[in-house]
DRENZA-779450 format. One record per residue: residue number from 1; residue in three letters; x, y, z of N, C-alpha, C, O in turn. Coordinates in steps of 0.02 Angstrom, whole numbers. Layout:
N
{NUM Ala {X Y Z} {X Y Z} {X Y Z} {X Y Z}}
...
This chain:
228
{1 Unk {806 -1040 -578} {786 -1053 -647} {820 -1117 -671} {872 -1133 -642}}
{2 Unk {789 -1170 -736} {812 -1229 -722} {796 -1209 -807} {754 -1168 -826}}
{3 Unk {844 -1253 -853} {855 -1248 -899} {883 -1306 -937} {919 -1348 -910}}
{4 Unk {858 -1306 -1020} {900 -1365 -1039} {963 -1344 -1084} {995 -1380 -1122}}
{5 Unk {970 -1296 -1073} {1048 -1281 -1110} {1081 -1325 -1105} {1064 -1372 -1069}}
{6 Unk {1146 -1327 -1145} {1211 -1365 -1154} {1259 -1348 -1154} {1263 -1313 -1205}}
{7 Unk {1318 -1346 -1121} {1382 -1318 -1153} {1384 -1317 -1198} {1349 -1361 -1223}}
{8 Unk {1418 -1277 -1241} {1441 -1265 -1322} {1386 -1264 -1369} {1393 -1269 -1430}}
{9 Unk {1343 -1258 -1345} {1256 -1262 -1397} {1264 -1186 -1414} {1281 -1152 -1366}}
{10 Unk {1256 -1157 -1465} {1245 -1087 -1471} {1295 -1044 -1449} {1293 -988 -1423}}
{11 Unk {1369 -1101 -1474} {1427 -1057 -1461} {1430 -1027 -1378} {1474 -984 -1370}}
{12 Unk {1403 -1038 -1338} {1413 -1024 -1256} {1441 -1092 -1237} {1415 -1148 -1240}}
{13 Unk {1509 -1070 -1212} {1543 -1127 -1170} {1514 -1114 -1099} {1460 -1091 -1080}}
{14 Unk {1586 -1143 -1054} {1550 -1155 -985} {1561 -1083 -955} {1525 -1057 -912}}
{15 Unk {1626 -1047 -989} {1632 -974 -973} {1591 -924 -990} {1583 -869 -964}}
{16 Unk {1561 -951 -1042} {1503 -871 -1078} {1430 -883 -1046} {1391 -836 -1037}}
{17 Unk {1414 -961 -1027} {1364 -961 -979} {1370 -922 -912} {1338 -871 -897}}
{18 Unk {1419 -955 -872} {1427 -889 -824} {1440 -825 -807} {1436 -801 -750}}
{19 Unk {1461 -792 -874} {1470 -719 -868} {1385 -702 -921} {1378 -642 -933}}
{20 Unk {1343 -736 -941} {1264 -715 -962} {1223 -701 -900} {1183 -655 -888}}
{21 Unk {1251 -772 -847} {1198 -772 -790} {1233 -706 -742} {1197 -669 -708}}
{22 Unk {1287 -702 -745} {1310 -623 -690} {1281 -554 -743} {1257 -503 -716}}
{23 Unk {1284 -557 -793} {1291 -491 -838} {1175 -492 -810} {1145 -447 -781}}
{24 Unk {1150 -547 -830} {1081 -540 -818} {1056 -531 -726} {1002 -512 -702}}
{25 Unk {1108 -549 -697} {1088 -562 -628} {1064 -612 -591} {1027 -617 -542}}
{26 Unk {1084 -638 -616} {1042 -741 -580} {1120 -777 -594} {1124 -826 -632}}
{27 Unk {1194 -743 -553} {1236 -784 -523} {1211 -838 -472} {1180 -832 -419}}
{28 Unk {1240 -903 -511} {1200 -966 -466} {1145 -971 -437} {1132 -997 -383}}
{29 Unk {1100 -936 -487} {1039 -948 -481} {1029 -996 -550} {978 -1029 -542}}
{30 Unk {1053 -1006 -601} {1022 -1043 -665} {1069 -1114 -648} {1126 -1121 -625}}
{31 Unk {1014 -1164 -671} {1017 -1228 -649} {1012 -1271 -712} {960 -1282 -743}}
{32 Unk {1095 -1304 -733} {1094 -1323 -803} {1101 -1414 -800} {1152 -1443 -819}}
{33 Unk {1036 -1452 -772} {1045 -1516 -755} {1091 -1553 -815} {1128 -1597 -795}}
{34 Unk {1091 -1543 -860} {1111 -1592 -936} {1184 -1558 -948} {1211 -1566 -1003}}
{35 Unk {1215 -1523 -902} {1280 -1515 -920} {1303 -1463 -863} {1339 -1416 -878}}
{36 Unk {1276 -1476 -784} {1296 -1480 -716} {1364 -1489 -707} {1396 -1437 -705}}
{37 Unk {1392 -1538 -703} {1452 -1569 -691} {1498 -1520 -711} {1548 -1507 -679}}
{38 Unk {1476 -1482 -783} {1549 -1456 -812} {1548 -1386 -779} {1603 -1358 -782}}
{39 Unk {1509 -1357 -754} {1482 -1300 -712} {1498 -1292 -653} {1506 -1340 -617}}
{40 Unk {1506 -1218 -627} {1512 -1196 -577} {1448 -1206 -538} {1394 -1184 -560}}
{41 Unk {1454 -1252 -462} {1379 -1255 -425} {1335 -1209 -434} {1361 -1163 -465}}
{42 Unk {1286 -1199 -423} {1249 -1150 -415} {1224 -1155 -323} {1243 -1191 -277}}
{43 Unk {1173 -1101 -327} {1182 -1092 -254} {1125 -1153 -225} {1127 -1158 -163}}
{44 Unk {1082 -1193 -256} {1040 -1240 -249} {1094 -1317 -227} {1098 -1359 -182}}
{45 Unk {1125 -1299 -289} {1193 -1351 -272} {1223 -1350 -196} {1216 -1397 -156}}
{46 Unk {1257 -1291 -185} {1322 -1304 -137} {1250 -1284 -56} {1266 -1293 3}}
{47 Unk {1196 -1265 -74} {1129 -1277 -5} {1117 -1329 -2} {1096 -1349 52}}
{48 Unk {1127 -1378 -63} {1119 -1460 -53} {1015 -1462 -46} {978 -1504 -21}}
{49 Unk {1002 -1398 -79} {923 -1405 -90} {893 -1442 -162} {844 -1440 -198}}
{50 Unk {954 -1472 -156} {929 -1507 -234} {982 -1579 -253} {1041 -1577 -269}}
{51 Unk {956 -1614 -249} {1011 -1677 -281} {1049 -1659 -350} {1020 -1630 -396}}
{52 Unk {1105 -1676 -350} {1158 -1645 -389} {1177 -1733 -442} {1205 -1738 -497}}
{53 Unk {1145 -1792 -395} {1183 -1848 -418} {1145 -1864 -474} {1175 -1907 -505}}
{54 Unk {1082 -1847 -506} {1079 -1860 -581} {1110 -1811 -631} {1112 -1829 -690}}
{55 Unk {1127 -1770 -619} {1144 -1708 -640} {1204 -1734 -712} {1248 -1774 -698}}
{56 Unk {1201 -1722 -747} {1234 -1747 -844} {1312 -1697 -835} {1320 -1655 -791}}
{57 Unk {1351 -1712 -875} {1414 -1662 -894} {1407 -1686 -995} {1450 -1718 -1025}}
{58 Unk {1361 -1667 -1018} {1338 -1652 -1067} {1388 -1582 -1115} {1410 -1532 -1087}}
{59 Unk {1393 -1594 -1168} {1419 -1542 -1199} {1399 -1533 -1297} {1369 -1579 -1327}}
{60 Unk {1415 -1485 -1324} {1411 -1501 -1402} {1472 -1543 -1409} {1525 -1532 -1380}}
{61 Unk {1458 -1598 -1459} {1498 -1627 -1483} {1499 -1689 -1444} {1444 -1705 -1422}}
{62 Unk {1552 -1730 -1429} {1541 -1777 -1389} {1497 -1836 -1390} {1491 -1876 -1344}}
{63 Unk {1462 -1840 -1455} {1391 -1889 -1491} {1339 -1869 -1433} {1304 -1909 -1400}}
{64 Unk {1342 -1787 -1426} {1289 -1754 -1406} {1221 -1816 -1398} {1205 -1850 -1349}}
{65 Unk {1187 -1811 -1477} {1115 -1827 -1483} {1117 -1895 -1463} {1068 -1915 -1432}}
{66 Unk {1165 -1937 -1474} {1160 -2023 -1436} {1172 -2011 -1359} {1146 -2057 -1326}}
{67 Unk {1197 -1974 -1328} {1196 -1980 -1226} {1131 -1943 -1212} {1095 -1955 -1163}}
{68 Unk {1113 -1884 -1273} {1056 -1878 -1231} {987 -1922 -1257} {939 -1897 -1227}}
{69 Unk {970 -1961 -1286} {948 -2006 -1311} {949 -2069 -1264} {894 -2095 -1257}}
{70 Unk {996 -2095 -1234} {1018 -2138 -1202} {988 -2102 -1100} {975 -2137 -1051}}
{71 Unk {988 -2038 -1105} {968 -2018 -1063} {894 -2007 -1058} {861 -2026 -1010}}
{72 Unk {875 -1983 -1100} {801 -2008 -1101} {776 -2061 -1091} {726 -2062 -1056}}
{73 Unk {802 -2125 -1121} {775 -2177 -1122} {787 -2214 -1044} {755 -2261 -1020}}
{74 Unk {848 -2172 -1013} {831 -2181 -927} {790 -2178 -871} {776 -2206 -818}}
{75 Unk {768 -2099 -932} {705 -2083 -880} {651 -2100 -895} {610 -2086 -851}}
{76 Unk {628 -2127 -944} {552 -2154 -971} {534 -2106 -1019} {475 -2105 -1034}}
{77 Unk {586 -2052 -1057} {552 -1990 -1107} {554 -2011 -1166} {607 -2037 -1183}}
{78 Unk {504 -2009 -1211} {531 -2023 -1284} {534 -1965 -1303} {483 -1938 -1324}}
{79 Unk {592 -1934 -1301} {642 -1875 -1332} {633 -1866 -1424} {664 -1821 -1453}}
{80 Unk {594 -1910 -1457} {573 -1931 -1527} {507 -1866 -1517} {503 -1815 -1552}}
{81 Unk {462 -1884 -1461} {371 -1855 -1464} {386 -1793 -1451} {336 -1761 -1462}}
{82 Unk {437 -1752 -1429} {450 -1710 -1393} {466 -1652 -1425} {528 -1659 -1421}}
{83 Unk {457 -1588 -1462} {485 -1564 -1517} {496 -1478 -1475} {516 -1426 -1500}}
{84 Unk {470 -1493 -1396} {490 -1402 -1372} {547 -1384 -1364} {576 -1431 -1337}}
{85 Unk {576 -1349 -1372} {628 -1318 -1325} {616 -1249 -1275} {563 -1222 -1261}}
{86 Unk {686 -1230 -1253} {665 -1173 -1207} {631 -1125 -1237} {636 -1105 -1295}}
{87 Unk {581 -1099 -1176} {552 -1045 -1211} {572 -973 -1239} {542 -936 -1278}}
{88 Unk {634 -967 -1206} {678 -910 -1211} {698 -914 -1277} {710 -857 -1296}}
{89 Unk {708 -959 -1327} {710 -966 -1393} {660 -955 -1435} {668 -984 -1489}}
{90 Unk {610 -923 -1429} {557 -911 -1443} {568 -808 -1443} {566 -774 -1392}}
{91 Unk {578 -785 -1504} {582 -726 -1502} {523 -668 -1474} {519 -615 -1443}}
{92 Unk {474 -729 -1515} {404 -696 -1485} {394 -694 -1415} {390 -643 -1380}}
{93 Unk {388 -754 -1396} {379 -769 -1303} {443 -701 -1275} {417 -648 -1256}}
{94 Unk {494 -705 -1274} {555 -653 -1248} {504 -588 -1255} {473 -572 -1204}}
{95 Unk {496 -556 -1308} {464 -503 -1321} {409 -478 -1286} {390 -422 -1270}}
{96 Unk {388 -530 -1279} {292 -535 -1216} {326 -542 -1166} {304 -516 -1114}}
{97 Unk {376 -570 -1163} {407 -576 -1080} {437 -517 -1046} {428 -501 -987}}
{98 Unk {473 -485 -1093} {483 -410 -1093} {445 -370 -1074} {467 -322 -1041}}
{99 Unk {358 -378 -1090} {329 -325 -1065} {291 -346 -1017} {234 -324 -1013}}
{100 Unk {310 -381 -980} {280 -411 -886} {326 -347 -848} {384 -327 -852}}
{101 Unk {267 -330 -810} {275 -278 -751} {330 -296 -704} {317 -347 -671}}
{102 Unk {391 -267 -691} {421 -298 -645} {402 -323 -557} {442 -359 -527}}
{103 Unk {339 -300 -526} {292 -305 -498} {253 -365 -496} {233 -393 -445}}
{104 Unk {243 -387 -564} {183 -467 -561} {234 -529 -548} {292 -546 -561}}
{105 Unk {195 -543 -526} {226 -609 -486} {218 -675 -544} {165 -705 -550}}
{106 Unk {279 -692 -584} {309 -743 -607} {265 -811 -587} {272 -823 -527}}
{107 Unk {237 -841 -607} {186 -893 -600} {184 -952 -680} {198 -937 -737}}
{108 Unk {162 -1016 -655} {144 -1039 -720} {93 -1021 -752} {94 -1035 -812}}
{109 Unk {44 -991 -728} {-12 -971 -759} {17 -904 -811} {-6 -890 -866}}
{110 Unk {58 -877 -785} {64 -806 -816} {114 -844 -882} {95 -842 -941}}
{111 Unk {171 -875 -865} {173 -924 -925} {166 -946 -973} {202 -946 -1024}}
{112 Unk {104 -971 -958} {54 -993 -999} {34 -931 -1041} {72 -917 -1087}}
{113 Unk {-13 -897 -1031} {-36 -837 -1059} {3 -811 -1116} {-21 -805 -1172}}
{114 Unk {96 -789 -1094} {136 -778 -1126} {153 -815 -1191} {171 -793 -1246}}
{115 Unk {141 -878 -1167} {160 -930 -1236} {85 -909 -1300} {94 -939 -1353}}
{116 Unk {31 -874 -1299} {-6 -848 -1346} {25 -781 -1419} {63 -733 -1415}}
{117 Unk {-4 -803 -1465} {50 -737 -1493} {30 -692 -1489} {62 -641 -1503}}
{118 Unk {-59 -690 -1458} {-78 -628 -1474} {-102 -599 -1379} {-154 -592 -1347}}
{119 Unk {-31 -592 -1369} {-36 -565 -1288} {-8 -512 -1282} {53 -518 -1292}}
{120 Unk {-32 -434 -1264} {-7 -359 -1258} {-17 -326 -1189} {-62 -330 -1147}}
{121 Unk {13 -307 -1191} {20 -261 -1132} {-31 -186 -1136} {-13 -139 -1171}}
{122 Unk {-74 -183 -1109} {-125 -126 -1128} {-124 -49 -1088} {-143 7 -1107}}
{123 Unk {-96 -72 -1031} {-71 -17 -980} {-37 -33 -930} {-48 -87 -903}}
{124 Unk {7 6 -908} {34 -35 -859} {13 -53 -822} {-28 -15 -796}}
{125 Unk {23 -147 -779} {-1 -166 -745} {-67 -218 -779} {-81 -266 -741}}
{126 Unk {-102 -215 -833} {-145 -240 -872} {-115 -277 -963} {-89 -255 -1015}}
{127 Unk {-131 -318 -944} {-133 -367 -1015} {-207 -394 -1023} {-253 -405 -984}}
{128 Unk {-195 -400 -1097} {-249 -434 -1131} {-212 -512 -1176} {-161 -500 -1208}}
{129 Unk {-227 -553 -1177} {-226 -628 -1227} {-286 -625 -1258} {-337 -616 -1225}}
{130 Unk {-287 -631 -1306} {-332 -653 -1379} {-306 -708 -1398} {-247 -723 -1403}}
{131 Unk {-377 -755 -1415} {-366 -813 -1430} {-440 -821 -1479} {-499 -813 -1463}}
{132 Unk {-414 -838 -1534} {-449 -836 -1626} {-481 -913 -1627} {-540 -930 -1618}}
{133 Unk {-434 -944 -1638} {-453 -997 -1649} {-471 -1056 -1613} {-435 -1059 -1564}}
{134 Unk {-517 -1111 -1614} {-568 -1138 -1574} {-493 -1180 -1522} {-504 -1171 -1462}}
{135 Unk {-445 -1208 -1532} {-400 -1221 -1517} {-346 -1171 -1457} {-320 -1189 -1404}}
{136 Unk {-346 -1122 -1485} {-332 -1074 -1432} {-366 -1059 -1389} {-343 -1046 -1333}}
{137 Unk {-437 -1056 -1407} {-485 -1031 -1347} {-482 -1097 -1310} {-472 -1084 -1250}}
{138 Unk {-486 -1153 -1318} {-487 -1207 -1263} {-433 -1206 -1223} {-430 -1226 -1166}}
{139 Unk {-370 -1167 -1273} {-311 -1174 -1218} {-326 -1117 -1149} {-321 -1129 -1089}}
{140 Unk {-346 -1056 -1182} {-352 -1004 -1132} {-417 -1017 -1080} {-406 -1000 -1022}}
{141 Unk {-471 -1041 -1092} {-517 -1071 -1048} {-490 -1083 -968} {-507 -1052 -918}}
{142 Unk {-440 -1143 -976} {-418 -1145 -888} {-386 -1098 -873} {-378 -1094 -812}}
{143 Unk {-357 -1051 -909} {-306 -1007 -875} {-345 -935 -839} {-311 -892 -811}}
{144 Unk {-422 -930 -844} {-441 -876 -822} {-439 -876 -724} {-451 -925 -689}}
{145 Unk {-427 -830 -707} {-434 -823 -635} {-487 -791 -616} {-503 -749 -659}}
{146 Unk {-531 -792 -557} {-596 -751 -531} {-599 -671 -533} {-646 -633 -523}}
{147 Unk {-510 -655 -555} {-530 -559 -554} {-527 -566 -616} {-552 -514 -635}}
{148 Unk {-508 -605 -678} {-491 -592 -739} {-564 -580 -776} {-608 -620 -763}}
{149 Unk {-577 -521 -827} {-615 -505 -862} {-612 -544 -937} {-565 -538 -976}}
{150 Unk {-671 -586 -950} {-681 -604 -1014} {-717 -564 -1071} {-767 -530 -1061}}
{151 Unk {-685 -572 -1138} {-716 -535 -1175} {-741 -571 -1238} {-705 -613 -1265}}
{152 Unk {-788 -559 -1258} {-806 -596 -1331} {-878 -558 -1349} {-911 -528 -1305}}
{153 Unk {-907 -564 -1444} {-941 -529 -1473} {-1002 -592 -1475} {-987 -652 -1472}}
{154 Unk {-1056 -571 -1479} {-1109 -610 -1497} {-1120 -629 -1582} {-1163 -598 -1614}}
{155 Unk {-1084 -672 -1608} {-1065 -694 -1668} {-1011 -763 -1680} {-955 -779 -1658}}
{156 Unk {-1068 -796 -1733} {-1025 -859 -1713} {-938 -838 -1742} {-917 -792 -1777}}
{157 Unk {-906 -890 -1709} {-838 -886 -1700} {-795 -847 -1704} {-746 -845 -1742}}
{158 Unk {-830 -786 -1629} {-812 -741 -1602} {-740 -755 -1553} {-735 -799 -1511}}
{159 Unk {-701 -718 -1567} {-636 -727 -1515} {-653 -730 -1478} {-713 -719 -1475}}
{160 Unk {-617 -747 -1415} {-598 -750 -1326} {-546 -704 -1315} {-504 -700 -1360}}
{161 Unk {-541 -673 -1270} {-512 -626 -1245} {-498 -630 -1174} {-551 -644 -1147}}
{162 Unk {-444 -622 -1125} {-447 -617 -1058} {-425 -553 -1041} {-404 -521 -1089}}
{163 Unk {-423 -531 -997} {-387 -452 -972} {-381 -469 -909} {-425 -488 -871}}
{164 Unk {-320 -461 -900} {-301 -457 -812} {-273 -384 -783} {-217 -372 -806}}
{165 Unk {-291 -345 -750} {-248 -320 -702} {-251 -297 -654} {-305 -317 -633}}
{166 Unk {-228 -264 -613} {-225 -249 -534} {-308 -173 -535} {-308 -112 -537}}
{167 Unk {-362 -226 -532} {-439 -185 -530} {-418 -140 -466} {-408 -79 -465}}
{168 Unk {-415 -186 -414} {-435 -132 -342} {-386 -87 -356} {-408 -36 -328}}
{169 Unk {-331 -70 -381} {-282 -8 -374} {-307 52 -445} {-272 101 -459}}
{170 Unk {-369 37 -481} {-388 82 -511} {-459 112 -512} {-499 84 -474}}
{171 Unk {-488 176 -557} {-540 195 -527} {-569 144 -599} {-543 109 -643}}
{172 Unk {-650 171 -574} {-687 160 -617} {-678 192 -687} {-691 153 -733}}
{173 Unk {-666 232 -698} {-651 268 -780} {-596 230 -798} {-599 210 -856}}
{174 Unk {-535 209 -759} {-478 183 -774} {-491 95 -788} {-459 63 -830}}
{175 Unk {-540 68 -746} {-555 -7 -783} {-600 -12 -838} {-617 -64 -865}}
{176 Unk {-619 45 -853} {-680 54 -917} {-619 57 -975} {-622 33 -1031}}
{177 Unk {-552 99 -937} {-524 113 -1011} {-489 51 -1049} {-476 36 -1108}}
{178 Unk {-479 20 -982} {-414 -40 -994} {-448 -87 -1027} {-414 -117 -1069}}
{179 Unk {-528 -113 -1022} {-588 -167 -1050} {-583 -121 -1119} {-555 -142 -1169}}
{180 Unk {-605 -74 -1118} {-607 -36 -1207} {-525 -30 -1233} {-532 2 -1285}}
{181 Unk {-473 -40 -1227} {-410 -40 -1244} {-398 -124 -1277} {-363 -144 -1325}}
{182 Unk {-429 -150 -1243} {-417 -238 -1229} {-485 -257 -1281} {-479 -313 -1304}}
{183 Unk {-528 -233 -1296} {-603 -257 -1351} {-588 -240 -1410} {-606 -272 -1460}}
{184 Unk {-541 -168 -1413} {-530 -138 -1478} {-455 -202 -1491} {-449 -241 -1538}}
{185 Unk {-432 -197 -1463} {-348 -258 -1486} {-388 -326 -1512} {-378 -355 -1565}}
{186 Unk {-431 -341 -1465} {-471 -415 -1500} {-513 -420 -1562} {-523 -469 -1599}}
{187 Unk {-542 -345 -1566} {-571 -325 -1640} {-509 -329 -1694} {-521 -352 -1750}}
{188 Unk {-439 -303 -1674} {-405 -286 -1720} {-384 -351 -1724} {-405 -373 -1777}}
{189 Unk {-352 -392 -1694} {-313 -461 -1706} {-375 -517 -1743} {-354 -555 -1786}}
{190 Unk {-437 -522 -1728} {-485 -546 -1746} {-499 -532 -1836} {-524 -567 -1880}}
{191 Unk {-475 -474 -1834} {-497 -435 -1918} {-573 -435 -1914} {-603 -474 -1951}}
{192 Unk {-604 -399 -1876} {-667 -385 -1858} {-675 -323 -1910} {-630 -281 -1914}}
{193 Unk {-720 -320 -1940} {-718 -265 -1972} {-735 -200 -1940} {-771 -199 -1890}}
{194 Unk {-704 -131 -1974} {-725 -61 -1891} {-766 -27 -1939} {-764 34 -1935}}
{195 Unk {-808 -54 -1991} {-854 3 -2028} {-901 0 -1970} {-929 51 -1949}}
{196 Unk {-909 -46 -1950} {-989 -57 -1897} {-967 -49 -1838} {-910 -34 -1821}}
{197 Unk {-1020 -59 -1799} {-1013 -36 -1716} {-1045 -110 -1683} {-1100 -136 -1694}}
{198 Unk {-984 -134 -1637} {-987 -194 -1615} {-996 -168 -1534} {-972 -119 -1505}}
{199 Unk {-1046 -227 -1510} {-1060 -230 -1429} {-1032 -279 -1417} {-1053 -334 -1437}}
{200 Unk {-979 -273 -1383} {-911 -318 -1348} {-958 -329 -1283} {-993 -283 -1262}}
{201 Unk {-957 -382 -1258} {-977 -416 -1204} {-915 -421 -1157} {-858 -437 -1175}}
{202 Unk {-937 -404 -1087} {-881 -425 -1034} {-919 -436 -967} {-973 -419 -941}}
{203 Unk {-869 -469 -954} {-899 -488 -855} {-818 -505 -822} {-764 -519 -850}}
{204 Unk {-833 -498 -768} {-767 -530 -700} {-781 -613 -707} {-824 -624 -750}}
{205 Unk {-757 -668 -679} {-771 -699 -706} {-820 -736 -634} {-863 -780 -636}}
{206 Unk {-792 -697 -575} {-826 -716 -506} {-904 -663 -515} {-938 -645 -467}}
{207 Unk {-913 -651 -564} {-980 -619 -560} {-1032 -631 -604} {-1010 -642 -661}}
{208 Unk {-1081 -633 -601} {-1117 -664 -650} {-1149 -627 -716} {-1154 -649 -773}}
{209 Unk {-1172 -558 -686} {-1162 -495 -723} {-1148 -494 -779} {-1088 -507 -779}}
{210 Unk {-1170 -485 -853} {-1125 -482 -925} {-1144 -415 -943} {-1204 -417 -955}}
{211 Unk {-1116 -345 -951} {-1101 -292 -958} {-1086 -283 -1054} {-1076 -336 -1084}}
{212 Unk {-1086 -228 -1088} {-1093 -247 -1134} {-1051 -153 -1165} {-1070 -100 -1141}}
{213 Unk {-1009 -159 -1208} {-973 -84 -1220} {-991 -68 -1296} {-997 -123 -1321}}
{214 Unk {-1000 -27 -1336} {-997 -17 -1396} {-927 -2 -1423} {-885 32 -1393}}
{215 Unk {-918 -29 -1477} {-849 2 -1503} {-862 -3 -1578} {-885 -55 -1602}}
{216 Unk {-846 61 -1623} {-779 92 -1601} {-815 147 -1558} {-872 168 -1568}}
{217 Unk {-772 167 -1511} {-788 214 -1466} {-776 290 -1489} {-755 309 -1544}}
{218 Unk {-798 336 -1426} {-759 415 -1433} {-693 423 -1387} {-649 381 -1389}}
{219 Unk {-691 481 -1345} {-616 495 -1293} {-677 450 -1222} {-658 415 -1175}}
{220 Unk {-737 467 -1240} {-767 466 -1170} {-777 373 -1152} {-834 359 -1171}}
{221 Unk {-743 312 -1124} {-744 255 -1097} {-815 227 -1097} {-843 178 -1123}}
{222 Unk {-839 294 -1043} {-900 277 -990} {-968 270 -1045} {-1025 250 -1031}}
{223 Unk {-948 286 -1090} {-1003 340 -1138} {-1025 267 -1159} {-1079 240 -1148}}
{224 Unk {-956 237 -1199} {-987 164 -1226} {-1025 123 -1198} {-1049 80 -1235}}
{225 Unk {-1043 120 -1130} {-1066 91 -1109} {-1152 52 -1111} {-1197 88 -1088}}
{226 Unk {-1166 5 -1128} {-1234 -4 -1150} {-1265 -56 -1109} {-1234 -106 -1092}}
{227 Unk {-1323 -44 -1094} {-1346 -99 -1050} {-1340 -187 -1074} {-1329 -210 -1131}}
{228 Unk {-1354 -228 -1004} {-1332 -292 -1055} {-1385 -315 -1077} {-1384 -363 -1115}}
């Protein structure tokens, strides 16, 4: 893991960083380029799988914002255009990150997804992202994969919806439930109104097929089901 922490940023010196990364479990595994030097190697370090010689001894205080300023302007960044920080500072993102399966495999794509606010966990093993606005939906657009299920209503500026999860390890009643779990969350985050009965549209995205569910539903999945 590679990070832009600092010594003394958020009251963590060089000692409370290394007893966070043992207490979490990633001893010399977290990789603090902008204040390296003042740090214990990590294990990338002393494998020599990583150049150590740009590596900063950065700290709070010290005219912090002028070295790293001066460091940017080394590398070609204008540190001015730049306004992210880690994502782990992000209460929301932590919270969505929290509910990843310990099982799914850590990816930028999954990432991505996470950085949405309106991303839930629907069963285990299955998430849904909703994306409202025309801006979000362009973001979520590249992020779909060939098993991922899309969802959206026939109405203009109808949400986007994705659903991912592990299909082949469930039955058929069980991917009916997880698509109707995941249409009703996009109705609700959407503020779709539930006096009426909406035909949620879905397909895989490797299939060409558009399938079509009624909601609000009963207990029975299968029942909603309506031709497309």
């Amino acid at each position: 893991m590679v990070t832009g922490e600092v010594v003394g940023c958020g009251g963590l010196g060089a000692v409370e960083l290394a007893s966070l990364d043992s207490a979490v479990g990633l001893a010399g595994r977290v990789l603090r380029p902008l204040s390296a030097r003042l740090l214990p190697p990590t294990r990338a370090e002393s494998e020599q799988t990583v150049d150590g010689a740009p590596f900063l001894d950065l700290k709070q205080g010290d005219r912090l914002l002028d070295r790293m300023a001066a460091a940017a302007q080394a590398l070609g960044v204008d540190h001015r255009a730049n306004g992210r920080e880690c994502l782990l500072s992000d209460d929301g993102f932590v919270n969505r990150f929290r509910e990843v399966d310990a099982s799914d495999v850590l990816t930028e794509n999954l990432i991505q997804l996470l950085r949405f606010e309106h991303a839930y966990r629907v069963a285990p093993g299955a998430q849904v992202v909703v994306a409202v606005t025309p801006e979000e939906q362009g973001r979520l657009q590249p992020l779909f994969l060939p098993t991922d299920i899309r969802l959206y209503v026939s109405v203009a500026g109808s949400p986007l919806a994705l659903v991912r999860a592990n299909w082949c390890e469930r039955t058929l009643e069980e991917r009916l439930g997880i698509v109707a779990s995941a249409a009703e969350r996009m109705l609700a985050v959407a503020r779709l109104s539930r006096e009426q009965a909406w035909a949620v549209r879905f397909r895989c995205e490797w299939e060409g097929e558009t399938r079509q569910m009624r909601l609000p539903i009963g207990e029975s999945k299968t029942a909603a089901l309506i031709s497309a």
